[in-house]
N, C-alpha and C positions, 0 to 999 in steps of 0.2 A: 440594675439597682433595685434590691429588695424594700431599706429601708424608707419609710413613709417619709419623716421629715426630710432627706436629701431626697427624694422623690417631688416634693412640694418644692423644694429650694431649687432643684432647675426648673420646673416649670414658671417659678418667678424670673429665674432670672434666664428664660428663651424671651418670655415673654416682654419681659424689658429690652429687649434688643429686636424683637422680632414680631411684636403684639402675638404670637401663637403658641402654645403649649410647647414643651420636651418633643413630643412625639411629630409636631408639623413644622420644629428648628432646625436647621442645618447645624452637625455637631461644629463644626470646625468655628465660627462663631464664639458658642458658649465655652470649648476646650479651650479657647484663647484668652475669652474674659477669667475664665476659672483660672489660668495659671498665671493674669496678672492680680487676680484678689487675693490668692495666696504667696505673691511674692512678700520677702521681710520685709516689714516698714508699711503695707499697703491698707490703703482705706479703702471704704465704701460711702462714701459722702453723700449727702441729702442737700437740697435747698435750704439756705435758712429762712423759718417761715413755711415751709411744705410747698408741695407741686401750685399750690393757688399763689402763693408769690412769685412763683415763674411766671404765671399767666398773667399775672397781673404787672412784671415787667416788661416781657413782651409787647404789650397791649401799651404800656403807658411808654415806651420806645415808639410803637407803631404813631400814635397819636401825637406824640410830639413833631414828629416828621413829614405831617398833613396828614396820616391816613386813618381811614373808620375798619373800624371793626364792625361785621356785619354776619349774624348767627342765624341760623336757619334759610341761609340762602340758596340757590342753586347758581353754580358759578357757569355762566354762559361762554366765557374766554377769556384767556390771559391776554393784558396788555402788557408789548416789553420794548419798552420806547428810551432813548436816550431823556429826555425831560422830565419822566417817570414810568414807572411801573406799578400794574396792578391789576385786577381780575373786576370784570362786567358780571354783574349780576343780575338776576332776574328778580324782580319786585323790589 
């Protein structure tokens, strides 16, 4: 692929499936999503509200359900218990 802009445009979208560039994606992935973006009829849809309203449901699901949210931690172990489940942290 010579051109720039489809050059940029799989690196977004490996990257959206695979956090890593074109060149560290496995093709078979991206040639999949590609031939379902381009089927008739097909979208590309976004959160309404951007990726911070996702986090922001996520988090406010987690917390209705007892659980905290907790940033900068290091996760010492999963707990997976029939009663609940959830990860030990340190500090």
């Amino acid at each position: 692929v010579h051109d720039a802009f489809v050059r940029k445009w799989f690196d977004y979208l490996s990257f959206a499936l695979s956090g890593l560039d074109a060149a560290h994606t496995q093709a078979a992935p991206v040639a999949y999503t590609m031939g379902d973006l381009h089927k008739r009829g097909a979208l590309l849809d976004y959160p309404m509200g951007g990726m911070g309203a996702l986090v922001d449901a996520l988090v406010d699901g987690l917390e209705r359900h007892g659980g905290t949210l907790r940033v900068k931690r290091r996760v010492e172990s999963f707990v997976l218990e029939e009663e609940g489940n959830g990860a030990r942290c340190r500090g």
